[in-house]
C-alpha positions in Angstrom: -8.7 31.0 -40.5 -5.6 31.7 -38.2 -3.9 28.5 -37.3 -3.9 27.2 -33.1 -1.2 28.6 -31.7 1.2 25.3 -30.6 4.1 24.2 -29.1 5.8 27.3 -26.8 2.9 29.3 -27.8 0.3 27.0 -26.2 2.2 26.3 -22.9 2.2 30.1 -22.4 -1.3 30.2 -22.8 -2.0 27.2 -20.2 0.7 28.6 -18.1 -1.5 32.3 -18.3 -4.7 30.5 -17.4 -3.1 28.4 -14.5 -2.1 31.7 -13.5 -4.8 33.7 -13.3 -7.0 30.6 -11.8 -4.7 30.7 -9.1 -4.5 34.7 -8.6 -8.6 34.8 -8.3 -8.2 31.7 -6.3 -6.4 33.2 -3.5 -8.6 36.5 -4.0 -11.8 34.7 -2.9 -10.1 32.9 -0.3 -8.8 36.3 1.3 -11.9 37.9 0.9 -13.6 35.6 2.9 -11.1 35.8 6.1 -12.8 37.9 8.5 -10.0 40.6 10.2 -10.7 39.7 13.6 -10.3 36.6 13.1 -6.2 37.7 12.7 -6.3 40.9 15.3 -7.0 43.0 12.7 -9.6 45.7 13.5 -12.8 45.0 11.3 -12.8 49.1 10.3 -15.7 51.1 9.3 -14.3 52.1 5.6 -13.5 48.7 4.3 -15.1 48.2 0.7 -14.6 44.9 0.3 -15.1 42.0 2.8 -12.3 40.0 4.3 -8.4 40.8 4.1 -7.1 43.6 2.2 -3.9 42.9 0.1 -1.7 44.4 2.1 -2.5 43.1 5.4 -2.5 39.4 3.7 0.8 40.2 2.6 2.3 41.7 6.2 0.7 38.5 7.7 2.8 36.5 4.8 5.6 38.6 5.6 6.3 39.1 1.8 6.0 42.6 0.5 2.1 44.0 -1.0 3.6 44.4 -4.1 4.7 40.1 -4.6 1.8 39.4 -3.3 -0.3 41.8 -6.0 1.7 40.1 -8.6 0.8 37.1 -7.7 -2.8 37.6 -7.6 -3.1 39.3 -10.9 -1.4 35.9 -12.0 2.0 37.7 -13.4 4.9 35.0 -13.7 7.0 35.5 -11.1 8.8 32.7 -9.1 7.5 31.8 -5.8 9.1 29.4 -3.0 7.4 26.5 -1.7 7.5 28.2 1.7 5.6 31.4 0.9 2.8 28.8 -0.8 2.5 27.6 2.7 2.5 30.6 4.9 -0.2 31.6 2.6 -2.0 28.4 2.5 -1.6 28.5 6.2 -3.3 32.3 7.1 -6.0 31.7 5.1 -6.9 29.0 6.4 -7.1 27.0 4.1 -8.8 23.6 4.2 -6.9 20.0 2.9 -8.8 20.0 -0.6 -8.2 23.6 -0.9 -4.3 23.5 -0.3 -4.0 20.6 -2.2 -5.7 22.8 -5.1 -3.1 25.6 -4.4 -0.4 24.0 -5.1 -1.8 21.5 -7.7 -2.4 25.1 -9.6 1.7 26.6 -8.0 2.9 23.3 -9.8 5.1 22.4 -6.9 4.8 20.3 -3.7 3.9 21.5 0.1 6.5 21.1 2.3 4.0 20.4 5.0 2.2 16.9 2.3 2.5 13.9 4.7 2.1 16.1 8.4 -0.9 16.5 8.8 -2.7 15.5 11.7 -4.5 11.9 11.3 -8.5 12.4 11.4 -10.2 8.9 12.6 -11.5 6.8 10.0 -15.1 8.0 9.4 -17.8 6.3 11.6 -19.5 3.6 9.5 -16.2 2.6 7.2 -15.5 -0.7 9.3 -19.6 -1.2 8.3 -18.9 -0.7 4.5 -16.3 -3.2 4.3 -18.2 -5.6 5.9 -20.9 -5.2 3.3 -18.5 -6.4 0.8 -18.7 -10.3 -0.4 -14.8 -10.0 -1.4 -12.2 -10.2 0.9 -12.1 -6.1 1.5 -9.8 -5.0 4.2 -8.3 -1.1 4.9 -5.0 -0.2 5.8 -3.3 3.0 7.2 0.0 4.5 5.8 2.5 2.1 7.8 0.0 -1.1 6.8 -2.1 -1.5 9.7 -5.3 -3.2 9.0 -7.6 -1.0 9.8 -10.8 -2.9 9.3 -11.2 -6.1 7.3 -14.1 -8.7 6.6 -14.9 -12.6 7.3 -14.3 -13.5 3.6 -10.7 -11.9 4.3 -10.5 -13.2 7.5 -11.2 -17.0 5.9 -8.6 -16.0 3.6 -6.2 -15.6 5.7 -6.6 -19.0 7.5 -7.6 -16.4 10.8 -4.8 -13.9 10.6 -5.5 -10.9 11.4 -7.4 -12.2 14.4 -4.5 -13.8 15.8 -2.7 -10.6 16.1 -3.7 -7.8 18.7 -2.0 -4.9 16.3 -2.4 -6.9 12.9 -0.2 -4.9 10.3 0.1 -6.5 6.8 3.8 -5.5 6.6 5.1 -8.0 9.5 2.5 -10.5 8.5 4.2 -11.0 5.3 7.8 -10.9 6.4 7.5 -12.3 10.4 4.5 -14.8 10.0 5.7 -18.2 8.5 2.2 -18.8 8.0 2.2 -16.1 4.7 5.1 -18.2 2.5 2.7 -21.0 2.9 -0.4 -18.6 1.6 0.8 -16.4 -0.7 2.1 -18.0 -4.0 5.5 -17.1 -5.1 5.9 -15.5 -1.6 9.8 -14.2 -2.5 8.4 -11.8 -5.6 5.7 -11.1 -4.0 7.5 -9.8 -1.1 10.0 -7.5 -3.3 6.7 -6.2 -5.0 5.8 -5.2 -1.2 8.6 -3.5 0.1 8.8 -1.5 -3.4 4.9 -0.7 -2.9 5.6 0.5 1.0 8.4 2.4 -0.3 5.9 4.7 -2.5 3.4 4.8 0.5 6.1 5.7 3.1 7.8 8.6 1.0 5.6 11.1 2.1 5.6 10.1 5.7 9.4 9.2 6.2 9.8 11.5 9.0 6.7 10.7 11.1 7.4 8.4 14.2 4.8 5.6 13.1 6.5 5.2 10.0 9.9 4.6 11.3 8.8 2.2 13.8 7.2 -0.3 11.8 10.5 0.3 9.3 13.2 0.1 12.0 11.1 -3.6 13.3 11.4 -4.7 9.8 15.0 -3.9 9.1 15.8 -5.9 12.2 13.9 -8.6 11.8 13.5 -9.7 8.2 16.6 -9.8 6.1 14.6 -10.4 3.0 12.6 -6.9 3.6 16.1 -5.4 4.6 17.9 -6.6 1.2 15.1 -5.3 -1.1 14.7 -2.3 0.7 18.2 -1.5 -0.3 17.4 -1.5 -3.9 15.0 1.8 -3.6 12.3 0.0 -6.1 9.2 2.2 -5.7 6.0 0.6 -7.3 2.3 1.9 -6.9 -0.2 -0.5 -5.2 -1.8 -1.5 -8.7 -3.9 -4.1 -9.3 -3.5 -7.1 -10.6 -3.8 -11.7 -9.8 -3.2 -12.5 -6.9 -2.9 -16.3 -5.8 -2.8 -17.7 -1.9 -2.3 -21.2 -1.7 -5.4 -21.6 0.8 -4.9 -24.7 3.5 -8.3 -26.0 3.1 -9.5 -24.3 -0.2 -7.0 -24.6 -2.2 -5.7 -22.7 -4.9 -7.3 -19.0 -5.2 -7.0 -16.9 -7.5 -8.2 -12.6 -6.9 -7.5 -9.8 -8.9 -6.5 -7.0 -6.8 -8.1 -3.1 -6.6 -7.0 -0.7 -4.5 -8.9 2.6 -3.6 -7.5 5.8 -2.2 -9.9 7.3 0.9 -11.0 10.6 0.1 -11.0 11.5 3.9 -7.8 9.5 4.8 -5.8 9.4 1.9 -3.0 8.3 3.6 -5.3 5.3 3.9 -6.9 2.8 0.9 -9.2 0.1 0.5 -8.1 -2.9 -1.2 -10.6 -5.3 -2.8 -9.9 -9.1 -3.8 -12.1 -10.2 -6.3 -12.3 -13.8 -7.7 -10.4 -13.7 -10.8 -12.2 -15.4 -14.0 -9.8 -17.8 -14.3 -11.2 -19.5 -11.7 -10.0 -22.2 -8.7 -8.0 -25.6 -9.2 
């Protein structure tokens, strides 16, 4: 029995396959743009439906011959920027690019712009059917939607506040030292975890807002944002030194929205180890 091929052998074979996935990828999403839908006169002697190769590649403005490469999955080296151009003509939808360039192995240059779709219709109702305290926030920490156990909680916050957003809660609203235990590493933890949520949007007005208020105002949020930490929102206790209830302790999950994933859904859940 021949032995599996391994080590450089084996990446070239997963590199071949990534390849070709992506070359008859690109073929059934050109076959299925209609030529009008581009000017393009829909002709009585085309064989196949959608694009041809050549007229992809003119509208790509890369020559027929890169572009044949690429679909018969040959390694060659392609730019970001001719990922997107052809991500753009074909229209391709958010799952779909993502997919591209998942299979390109590099990153869009358009990941973060896109435009921001409303949350869908009945979310708010979902997180109200939680028993946990369950609240949503957007990419610069609005809260979205939230629940009465949150609500209760937070001793009424974010009710308080017309525009509540978690960031200035935590940093401008004396009221959170007193809640959250160990407020100060907590709060580094924060501005580490908005760090890795604001990456992608850095350049989009919202997000410099809310950053250039908290600069300003909170010297704690502007010291550790010096320090460049970036932390993922993981999960983990969580303990609020509640006015009336006393100590609580949750353990934290966080879920990424499949239709707003620059949006998630964090869940408190009573941790085991009980109240004092």
């Amino acid at each position: 029995m021949d032995p599996k091929p391994t080590g450089p052998a084996q990446a070239d074979q997963a590199g071949s396959a990534r390849r070709k996935a992506l070359g008859d990828f690109l073929r059934r999403a050109r076959e299925r743009v209609a030529p009008q839908a581009m000017g393009l006169p829909a002709g009585a002697r085309r064989r196949t439906p959608g694009l041809r190769r050549e007229e992809l590649a003119q509208l790509c403005g890369i020559s027929v011959t890169w572009y044949t490469w690429i679909e018969q999955g040959r390694d060659i080296s392609v730019s970001p920027a001719v990922w997107a151009r052809l991500a753009d003509v074909l229209g391709l939808a958010r799952a779909e690019r993502h997919y591209l360039f998942e299979l390109a192995e590099c990153a869009d240059p358009e990941h973060g712009r896109d435009l921001i779709t409303p949350l869908p219709a009945h979310l708010a109702d979902c997180v109200h059917s939680i028993i946990a305290p369950a609240y949503i926030l957007d990419r610069c920490w609005n809260m979205l939607a939230r629940n009465a156990p949150l609500l209760h909680l937070f001793d009424g916050w974010p009710d308080r506040d017309p525009a509540p957003n978690l960031l200035r809660y935590i940093f401008m609203d004396p009221a959170a030292r007193e809640l959250v235990v160990d407020w100060e590493q907590r709060a580094s933890r924060v501005v580490a975890e908005f760090r890795a949520d604001a990456g992608a949007h850095a350049d989009s007005a919202d997000v410099r807002s809310v950053l250039g208020e908290l600069l300003q105002a909170s010297s704690v949020f502007a010291h550790w944002w010096t320090r460049h930490a970036v932390v993922d929102r993981e999960g983990g206790l969580r303990e609020f030194n509640h006015p009336r209830d006393g100590l609580l302790r949750y353990q934290q999950l966080t879920f990424r929205l499949a239709t707003r994933p620059d949006c998630k859904l964090v869940m408190l859940l009573e941790s085991g180890q009980g109240r004092k």
